[in-house]
C-alpha positions as CSV (number, residue, x, y, z in Angstrom):
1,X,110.6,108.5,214.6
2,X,107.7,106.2,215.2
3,X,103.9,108.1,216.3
4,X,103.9,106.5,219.4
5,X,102.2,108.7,222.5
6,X,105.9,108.5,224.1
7,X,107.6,109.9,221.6
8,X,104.9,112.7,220.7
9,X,104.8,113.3,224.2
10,X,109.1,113.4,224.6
11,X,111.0,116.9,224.6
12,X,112.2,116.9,221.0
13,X,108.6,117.4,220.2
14,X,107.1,119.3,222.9
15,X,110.2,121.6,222.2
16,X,109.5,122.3,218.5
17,X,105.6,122.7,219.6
18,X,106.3,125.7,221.8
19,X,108.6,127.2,219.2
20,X,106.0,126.8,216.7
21,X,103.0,128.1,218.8
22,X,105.5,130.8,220.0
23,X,105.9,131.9,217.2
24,X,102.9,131.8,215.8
25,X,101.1,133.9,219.2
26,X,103.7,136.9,218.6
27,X,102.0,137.0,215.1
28,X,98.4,137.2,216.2
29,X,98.4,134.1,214.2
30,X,97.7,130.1,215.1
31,X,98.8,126.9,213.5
32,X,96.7,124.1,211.8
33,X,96.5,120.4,213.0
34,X,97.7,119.5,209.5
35,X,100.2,122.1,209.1
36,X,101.2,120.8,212.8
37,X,101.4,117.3,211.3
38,X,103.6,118.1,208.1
39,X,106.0,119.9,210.8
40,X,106.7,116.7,212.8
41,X,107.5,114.7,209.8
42,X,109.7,117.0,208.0
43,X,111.4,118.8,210.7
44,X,111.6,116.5,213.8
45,X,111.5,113.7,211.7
46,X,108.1,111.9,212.9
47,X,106.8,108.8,210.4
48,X,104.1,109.8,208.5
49,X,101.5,110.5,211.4
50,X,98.1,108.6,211.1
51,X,96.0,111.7,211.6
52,X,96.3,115.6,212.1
53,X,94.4,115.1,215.6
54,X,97.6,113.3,216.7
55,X,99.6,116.4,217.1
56,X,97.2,117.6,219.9
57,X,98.7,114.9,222.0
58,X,102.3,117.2,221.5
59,X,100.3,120.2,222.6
60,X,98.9,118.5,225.6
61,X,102.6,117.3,226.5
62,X,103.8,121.2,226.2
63,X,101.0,122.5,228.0
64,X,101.5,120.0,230.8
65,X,105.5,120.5,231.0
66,X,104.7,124.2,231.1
67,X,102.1,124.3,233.8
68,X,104.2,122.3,235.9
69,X,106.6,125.0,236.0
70,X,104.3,127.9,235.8
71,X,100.6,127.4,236.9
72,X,99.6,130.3,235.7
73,X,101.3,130.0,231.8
74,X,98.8,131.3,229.1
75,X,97.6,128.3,227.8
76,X,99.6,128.7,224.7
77,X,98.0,124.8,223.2
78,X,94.8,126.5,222.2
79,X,96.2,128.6,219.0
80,X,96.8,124.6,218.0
81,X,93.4,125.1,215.6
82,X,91.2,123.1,213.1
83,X,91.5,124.6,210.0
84,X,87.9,124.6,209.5
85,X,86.6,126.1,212.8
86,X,89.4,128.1,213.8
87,X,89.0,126.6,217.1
88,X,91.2,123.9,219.6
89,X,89.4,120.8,218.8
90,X,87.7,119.1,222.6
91,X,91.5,118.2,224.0
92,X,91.4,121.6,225.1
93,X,88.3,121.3,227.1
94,X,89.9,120.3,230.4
95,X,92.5,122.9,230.0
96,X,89.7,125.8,229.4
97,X,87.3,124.5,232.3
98,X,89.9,124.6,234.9
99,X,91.6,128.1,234.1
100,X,88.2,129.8,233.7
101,X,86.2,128.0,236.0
102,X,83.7,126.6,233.4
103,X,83.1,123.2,234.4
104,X,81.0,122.3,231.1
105,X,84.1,122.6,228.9
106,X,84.9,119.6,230.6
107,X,81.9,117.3,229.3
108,X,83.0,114.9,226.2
109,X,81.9,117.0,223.3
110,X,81.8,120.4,224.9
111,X,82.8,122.3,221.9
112,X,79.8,121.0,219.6
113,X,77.1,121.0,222.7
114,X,78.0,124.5,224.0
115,X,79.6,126.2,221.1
116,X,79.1,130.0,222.3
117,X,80.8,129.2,225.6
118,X,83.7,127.4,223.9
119,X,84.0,130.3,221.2
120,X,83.7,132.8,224.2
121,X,86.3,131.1,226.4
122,X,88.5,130.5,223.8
123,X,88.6,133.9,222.7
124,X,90.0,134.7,226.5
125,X,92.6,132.3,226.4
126,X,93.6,132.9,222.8
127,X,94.1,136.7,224.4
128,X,95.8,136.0,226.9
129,X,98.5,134.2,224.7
130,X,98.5,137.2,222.0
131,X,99.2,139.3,224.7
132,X,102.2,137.8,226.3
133,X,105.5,139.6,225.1
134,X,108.4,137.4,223.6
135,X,110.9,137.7,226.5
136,X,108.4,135.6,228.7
137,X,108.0,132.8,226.0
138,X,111.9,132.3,226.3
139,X,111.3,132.4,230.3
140,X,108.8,129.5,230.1
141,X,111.2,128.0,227.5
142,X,114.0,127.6,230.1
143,X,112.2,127.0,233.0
144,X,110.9,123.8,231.5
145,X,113.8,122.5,229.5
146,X,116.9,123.9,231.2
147,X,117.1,125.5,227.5
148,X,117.8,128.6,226.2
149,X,115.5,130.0,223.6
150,X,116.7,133.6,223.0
151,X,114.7,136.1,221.2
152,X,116.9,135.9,217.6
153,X,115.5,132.2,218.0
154,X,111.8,133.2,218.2
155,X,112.1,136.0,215.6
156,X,114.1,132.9,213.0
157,X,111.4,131.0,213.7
158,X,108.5,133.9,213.2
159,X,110.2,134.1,209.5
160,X,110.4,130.6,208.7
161,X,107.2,130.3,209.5
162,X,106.3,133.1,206.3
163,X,108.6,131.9,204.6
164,X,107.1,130.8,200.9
165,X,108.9,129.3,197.9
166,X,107.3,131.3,195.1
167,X,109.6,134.1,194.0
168,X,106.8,136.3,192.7
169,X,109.2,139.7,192.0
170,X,106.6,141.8,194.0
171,X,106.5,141.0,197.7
172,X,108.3,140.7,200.8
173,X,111.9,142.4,199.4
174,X,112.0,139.7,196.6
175,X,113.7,140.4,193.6
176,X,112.9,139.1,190.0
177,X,110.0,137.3,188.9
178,X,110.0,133.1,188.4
179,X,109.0,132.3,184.9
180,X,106.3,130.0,186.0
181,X,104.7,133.1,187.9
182,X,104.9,135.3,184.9
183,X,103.7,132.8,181.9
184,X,100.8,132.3,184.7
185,X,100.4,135.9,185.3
186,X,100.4,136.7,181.1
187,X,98.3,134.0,180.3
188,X,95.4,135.3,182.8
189,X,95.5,139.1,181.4
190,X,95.5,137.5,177.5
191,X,92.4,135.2,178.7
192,X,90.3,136.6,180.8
193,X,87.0,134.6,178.9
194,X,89.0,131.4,180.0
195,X,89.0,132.1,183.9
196,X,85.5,132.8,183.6
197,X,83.0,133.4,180.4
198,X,81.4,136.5,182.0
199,X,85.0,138.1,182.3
200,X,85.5,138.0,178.2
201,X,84.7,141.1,177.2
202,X,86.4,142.9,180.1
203,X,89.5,144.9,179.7
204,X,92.6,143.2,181.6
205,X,95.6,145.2,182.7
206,X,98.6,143.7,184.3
207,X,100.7,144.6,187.2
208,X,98.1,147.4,188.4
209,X,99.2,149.5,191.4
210,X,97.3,150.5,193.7
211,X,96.7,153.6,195.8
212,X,98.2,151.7,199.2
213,X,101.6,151.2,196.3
214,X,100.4,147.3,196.3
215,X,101.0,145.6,192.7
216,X,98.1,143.7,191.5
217,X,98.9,140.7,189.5
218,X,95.9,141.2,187.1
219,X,92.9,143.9,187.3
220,X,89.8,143.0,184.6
221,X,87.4,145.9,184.4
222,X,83.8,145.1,183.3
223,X,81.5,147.4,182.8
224,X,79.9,146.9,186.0
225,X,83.3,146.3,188.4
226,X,86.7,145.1,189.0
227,X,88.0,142.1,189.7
228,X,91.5,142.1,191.6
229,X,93.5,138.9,190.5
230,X,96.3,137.2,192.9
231,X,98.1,134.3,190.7
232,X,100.0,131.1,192.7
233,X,102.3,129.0,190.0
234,X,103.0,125.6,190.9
235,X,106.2,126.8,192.7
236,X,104.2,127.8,195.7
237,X,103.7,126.5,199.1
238,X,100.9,126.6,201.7
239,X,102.3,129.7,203.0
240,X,102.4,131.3,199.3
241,X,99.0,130.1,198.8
242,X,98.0,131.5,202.6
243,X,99.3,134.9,201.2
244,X,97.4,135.3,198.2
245,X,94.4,134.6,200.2
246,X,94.9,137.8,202.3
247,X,96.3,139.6,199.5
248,X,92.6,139.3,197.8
249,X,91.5,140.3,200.5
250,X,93.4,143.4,200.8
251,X,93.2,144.0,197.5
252,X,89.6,144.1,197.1
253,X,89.1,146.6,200.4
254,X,91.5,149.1,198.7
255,X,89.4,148.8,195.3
256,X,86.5,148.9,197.1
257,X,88.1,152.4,198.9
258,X,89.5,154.1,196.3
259,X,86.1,154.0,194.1
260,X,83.7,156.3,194.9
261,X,80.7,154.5,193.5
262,X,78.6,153.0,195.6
263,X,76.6,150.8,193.4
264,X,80.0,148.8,191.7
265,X,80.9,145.7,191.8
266,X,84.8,145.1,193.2
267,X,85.9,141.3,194.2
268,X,89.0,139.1,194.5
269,X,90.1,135.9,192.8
270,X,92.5,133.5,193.3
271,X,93.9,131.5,190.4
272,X,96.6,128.8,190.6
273,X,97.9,126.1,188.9
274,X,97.4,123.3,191.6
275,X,94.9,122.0,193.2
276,X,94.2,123.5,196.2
277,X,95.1,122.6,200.1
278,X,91.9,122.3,202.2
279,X,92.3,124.9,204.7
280,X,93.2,127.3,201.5
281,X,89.6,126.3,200.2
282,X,87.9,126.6,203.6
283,X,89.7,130.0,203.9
284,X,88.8,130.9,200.5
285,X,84.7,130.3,201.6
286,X,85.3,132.0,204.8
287,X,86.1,135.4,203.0
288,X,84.2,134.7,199.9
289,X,87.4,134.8,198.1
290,X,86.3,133.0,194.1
291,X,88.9,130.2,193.0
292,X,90.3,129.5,189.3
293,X,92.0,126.0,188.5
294,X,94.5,127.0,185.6
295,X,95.2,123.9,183.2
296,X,99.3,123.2,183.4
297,X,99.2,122.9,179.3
298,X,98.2,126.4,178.3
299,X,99.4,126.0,174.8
C-alpha cells in the first residue's frame, strides 16, 4: 500500500490505529512514532513509510472519525509519542487547544515555545484516555466504523502488543531457556572483567533470586555494591529489549530494598548482543540504566 495521505487517512489504517492506541491506554502505556511506523508496514501492509512523523497523519484521521461521532472522545491520538520526549509531537496542538481551551497550543511550534503548558495539558488528556474503561473503546469502535471490536479483541491485541520473541526460560509463563540466551547469560558470569574492567575482580553468581521471587540473570558483587545484570541475545525484539529495561529497573529498586546499607552501591545493566534500537538507548539514559555491547564471536 503506497504512503499516500489517502490511504493513511482510509479506514484500514485508522482502524488498526485505534486498536493499537486502545490497547496501548488500557496498559497505562503509549506507542512510539517508529514503532507506529514498523506496524503499518508489517501488519496493514503500508510501503516502507518515508518518516515516523507520517503515522501522525493516521492518528489525526482516527481522532477526526472519532470526534465526529463523539465530541467529547478522549483524545486517544496523544499516547501517539516521540520516543525521545514522551510527548505528541505539534499535530496534537490543535486537538489540545480546543478541548482545554488553551489557545497557544495552537501557535506553530507550541510544544518547543511553551513546553510546561504542553507537558501540563498533555498530562490531562493522556488521563483522561488512561482512565477510560475498555467497554467504551469498543463503543467508539462501532459508532465510527459500523464494526464490532469486542473486548477478547482488545485484550488479543493488549498481548500482542507484549509479546517478545526471546524465550528467556524465566518470565511471563515461558518454559525452557534458548541457547543463545544461556551461552549469553554464562559467558557474562565467566567474564565479568570483559563487560567492564572495574567488574574483574567481583564475584558473579548466576540466576540470583530475589526477595520479590524475580530471577536475576547475573548479580556481580564488588566490594563496594551489586550490579543486577538483565541479558537480551540476538533473538529479541523491541518488546524483549523494552522489558529488560524495566526489569533493571526493578531489579535495582529491590537490591536497593533488601540491603540495609545505606552507603552501597546497587545498579542495573543491560547487555545484549545487538546493537541497540534508539528509543531503547534513550530509555536506557532516561533511567540511567548502563549498556554492554557483547561481541557475537565469544570464542
Amino acid at each position: 500500500m503506497k504512503q499516500t495521505n489517502e490511504n493513511l487517512s482510509s479506514d484500514t489504517a485508522t482502524k488498526a490505529m485505534m486498536r493499537w492506541l486502545a490497547a496501548a491506554a488500557l496498559d497505562n502505556a503509549s506507542l512510539t512514532y517508529g514503532e507506529a511506523r514498523r506496524r503499518l508496514e508489517e501488519e496493514v501492509g503500508f510501503e516502507r513509510l518515508a518518516r515516523a512523523g507520517r503515522t501522525g497523519y493516521t492518528a489525526g484521521a482516527m481522532i477526526d472519525k472519532l470526534l465526529e461521532v463523539y465530541p467529547a472522545v478522549p483524545l486517544l491520538n496523544v499516547l501517539l509519542v516521540e520516543r525521545a520526549t514522551e510527548l505528541p509531537s505539534d499535530g496534537a496542538g490543535s486537538y489540545l487547544a480546543d478541548r482545554y481551551n488553551q489557545p497557544l497550543l495552537r501557535q506553530e511550534g507550541a510544544k518547543g515555545r511553551y513546553p510546561k503548558l504542553w507537558r501540563r495539558v498533555f498530562n490531562m488528556a493522556a488521563g483522561e484516555v488512561y482512565a477510560t474503561p475498555e467497554s467504551e473503546w469498543c463503543r467508539l469502535f462501532q459508532l465510527a466504523y459500523n464494526e464490532a471490536l469486542d473486548e477478547q479483541q482488545v485484550e488479543q491485541e493488549r498481548q500482542r502488543r507484549k509479546a517478545g520473541t526471546e524465550n528467556d526460560g524465566i518470565h511471563h509463563g515461558r518454559t525452557g531457556e534458548g541457547p543463545h540466551h544461556k551461552a549469553l547469560r554464562l559467558w557474562v558470569h565467566a567474564n565479568p572483567g570483559r563487560v567492564r574492567q572495574k567488574f574483574a575482580s567481583a564475584v558473579a553468581v548466576t540466576e540470583f533470586v530475589l526477595d520479590s521471587a524475580d530471577r536475576v540473570d547475573v548479580l556481580f558483587r564488588t566490594g563496594d555494591g551489586v550490579v543486577a545484570v538483565e541479558v537480551k541475545s540476538r533473538d529479541s525484539n523491541l518488546v524483549d529489549l523494552r522489558r529488560g529495561v524495566f526489569q533493571c529497573i526493578k531489579y535495582r529498586a529491590v537490591l536497593q530494598a533488601m540491603d540495609i546499607r545505606d552507603d552501597r552501591f546497587v545498579d542495573a545493566m543491560l547487555v545484549t548482543e545487538e546493537a541497540l534500537p534508539g528509543e531503547i538507548s534513550v530509555l536506557l539514559k532516561k533511567h540511567q540504566i548502563s549498556h554492554f555491547l557483547a561481541p557475537m564471536n565469544r570464542n
